[in-house]
MDTraj code that builds the backbone (N, CA, C; nanometers):
import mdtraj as md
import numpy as np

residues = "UNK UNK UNK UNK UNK UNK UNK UNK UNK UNK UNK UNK UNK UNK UNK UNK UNK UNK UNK UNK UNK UNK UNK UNK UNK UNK UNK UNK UNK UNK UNK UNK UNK UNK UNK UNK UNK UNK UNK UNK UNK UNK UNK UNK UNK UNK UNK UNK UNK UNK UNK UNK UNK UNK UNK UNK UNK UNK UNK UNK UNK UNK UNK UNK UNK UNK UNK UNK UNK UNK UNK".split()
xyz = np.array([
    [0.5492, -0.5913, 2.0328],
    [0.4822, -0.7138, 2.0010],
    [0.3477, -0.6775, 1.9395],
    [0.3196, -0.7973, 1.8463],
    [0.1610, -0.6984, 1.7397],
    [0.1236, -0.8780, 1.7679],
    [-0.0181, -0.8459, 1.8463],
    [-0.1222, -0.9685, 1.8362],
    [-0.2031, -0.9489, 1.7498],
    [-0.2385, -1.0480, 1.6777],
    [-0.3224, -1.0692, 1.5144],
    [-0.3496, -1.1918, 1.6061],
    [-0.5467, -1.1789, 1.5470],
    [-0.6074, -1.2451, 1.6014],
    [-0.7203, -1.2589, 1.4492],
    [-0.7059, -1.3435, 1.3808],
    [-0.7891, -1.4279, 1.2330],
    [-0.7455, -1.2226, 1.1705],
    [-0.6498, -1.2293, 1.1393],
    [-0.6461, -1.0642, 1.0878],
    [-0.6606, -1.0302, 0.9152],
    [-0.6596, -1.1904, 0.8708],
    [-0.7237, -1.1940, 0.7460],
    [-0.8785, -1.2051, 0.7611],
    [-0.9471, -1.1910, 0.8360],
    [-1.1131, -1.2409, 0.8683],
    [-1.1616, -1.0941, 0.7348],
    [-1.2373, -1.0763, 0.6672],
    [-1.3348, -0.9193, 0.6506],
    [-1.2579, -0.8876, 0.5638],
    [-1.1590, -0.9447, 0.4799],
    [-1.0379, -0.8835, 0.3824],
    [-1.0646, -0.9286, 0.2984],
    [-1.0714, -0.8636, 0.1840],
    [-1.0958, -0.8934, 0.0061],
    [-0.9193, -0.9337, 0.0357],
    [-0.9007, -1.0308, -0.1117],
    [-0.7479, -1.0676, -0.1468],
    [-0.6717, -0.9477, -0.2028],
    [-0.6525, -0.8369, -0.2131],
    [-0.6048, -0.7494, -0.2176],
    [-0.5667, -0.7226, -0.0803],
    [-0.6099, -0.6347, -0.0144],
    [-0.5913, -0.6314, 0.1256],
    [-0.5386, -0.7151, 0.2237],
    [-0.5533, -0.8760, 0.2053],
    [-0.4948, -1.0252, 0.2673],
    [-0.3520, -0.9960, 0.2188],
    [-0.3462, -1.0080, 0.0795],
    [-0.1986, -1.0083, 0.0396],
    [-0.0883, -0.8812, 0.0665],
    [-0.1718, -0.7639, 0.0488],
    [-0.0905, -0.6641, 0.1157],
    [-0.0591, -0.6649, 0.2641],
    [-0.1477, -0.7107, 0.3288],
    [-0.1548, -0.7935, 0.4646],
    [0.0078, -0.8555, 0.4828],
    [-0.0239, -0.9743, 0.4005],
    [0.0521, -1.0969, 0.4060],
    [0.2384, -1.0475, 0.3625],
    [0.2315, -0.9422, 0.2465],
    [0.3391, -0.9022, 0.2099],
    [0.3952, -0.8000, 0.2946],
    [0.3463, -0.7099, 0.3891],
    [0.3574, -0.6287, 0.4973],
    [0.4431, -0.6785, 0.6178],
    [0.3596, -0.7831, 0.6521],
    [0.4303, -0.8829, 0.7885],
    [0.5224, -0.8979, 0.7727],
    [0.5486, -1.0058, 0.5564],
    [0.6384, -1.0956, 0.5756],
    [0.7765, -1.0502, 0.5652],
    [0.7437, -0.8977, 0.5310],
    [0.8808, -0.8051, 0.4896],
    [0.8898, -0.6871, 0.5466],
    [0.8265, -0.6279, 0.5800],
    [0.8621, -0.5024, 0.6685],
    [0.8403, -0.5174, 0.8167],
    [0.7763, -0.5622, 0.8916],
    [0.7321, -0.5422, 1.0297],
    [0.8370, -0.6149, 1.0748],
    [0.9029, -0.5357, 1.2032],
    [1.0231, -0.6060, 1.2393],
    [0.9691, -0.6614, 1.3325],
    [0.8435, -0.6505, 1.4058],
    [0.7813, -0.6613, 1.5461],
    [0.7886, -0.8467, 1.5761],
    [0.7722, -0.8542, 1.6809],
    [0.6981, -0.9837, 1.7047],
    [0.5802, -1.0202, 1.6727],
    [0.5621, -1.0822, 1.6142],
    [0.3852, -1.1455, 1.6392],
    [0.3581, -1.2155, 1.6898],
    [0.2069, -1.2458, 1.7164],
    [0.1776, -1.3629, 1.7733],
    [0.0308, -1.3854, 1.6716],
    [0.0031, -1.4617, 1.6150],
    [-0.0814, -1.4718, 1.5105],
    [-0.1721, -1.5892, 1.5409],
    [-0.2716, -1.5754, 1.5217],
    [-0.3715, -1.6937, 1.5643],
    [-0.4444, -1.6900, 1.4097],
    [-0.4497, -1.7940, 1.3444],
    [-0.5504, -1.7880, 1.2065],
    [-0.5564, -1.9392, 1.1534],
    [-0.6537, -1.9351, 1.0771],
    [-0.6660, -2.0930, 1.0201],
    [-0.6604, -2.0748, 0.8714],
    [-0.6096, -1.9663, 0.8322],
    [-0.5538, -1.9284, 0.7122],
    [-0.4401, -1.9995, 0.6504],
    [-0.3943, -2.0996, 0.6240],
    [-0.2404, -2.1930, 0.5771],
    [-0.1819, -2.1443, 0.4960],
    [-0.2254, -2.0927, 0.4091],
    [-0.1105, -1.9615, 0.3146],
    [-0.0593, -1.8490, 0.3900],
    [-0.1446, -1.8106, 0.4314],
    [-0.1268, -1.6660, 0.5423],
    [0.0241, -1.7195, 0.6356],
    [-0.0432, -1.7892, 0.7296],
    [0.0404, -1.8858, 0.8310],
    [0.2011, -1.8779, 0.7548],
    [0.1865, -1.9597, 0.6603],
    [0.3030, -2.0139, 0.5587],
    [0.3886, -1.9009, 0.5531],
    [0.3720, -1.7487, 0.4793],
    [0.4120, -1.6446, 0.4631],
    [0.4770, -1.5934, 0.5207],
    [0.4090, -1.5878, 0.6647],
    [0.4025, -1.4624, 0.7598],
    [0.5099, -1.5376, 0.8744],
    [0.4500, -1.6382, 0.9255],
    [0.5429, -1.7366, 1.0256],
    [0.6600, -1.8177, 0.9989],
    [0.7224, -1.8316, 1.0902],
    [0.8525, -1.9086, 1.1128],
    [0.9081, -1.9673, 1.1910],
    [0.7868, -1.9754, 1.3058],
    [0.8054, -2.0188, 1.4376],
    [0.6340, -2.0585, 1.4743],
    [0.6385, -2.1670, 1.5423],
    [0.5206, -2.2148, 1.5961],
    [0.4883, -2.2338, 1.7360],
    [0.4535, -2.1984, 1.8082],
    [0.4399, -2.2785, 1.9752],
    [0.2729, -2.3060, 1.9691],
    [0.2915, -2.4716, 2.0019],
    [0.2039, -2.5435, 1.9974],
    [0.0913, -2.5863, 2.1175],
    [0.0294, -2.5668, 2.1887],
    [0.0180, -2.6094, 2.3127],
    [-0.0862, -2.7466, 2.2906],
    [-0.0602, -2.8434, 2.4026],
    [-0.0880, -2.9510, 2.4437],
    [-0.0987, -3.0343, 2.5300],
    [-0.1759, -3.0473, 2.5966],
    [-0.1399, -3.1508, 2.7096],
    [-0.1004, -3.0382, 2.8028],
    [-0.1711, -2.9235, 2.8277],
    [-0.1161, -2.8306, 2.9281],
    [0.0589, -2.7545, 2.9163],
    [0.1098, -2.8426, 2.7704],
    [0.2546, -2.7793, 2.7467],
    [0.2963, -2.7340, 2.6201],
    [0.3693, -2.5950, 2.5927],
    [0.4084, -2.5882, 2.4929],
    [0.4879, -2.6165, 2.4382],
    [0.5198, -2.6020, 2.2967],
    [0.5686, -2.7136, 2.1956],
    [0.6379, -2.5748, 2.0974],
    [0.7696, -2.5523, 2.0771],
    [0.8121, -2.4489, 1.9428],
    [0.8327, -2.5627, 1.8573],
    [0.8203, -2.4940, 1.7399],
    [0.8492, -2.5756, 1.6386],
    [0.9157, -2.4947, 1.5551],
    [1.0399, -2.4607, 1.4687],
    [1.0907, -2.3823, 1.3576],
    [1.0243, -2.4242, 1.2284],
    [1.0366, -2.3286, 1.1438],
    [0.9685, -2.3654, 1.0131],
    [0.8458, -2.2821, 0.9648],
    [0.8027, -2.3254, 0.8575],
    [0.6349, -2.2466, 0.8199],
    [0.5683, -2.3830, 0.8462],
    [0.4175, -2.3107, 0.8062],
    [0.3068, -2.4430, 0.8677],
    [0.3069, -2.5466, 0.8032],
    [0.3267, -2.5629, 0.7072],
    [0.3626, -2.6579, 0.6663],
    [0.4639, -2.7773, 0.7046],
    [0.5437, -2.7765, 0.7413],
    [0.6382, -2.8141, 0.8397],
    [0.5997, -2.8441, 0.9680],
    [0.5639, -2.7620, 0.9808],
    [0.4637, -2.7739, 1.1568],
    [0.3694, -2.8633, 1.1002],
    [0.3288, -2.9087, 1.0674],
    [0.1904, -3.0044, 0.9808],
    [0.2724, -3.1344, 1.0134],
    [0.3629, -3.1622, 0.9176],
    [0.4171, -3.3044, 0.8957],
    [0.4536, -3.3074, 1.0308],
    [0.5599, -3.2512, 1.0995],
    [0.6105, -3.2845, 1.2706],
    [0.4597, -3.3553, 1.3273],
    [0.3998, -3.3068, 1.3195],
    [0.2574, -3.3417, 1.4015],
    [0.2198, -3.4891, 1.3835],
    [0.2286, -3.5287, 1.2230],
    [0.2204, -3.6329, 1.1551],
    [0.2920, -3.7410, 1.2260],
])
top = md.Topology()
chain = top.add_chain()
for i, resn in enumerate(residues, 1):
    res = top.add_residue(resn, chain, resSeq=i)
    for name in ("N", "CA", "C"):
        top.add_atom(name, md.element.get_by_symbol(name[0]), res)
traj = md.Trajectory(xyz[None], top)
């Protein structure tokens, strides 16, 4: 399991996207990704757990998707 915590924070866009293209295709690992990045998010994720109200929430999809459900 690989925790990423804002792991685009301090990254020129070179480095973000090699970032972003790294995750979204080679790393077989789990993540758990915390960022307020929405492209990043979009890329990299495919699964959401949401917490609320003391409960969590999966959601399938990229963030985007997770956006409208919320809606």
């Amino acid at each position: 399991m690989l925790l990423l915590a804002e792991p685009t924070n301090h990254l020129d866009l070179q480095a973000a996207l090699w970032l972003e293209e790294h995750l979204s295709t080679r790393c077989k690992s789990m993540l758990v990704v915390v960022s307020h990045e929405e492209g990043f998010l979009n890329a990299v994720c495919q699964e959401f757990l949401h917490l609320q109200d003391k409960k969590l929430h999966a959601y399938r999809g990229d963030f985007d998707a997770f956006v409208d459900r919320q809606l």
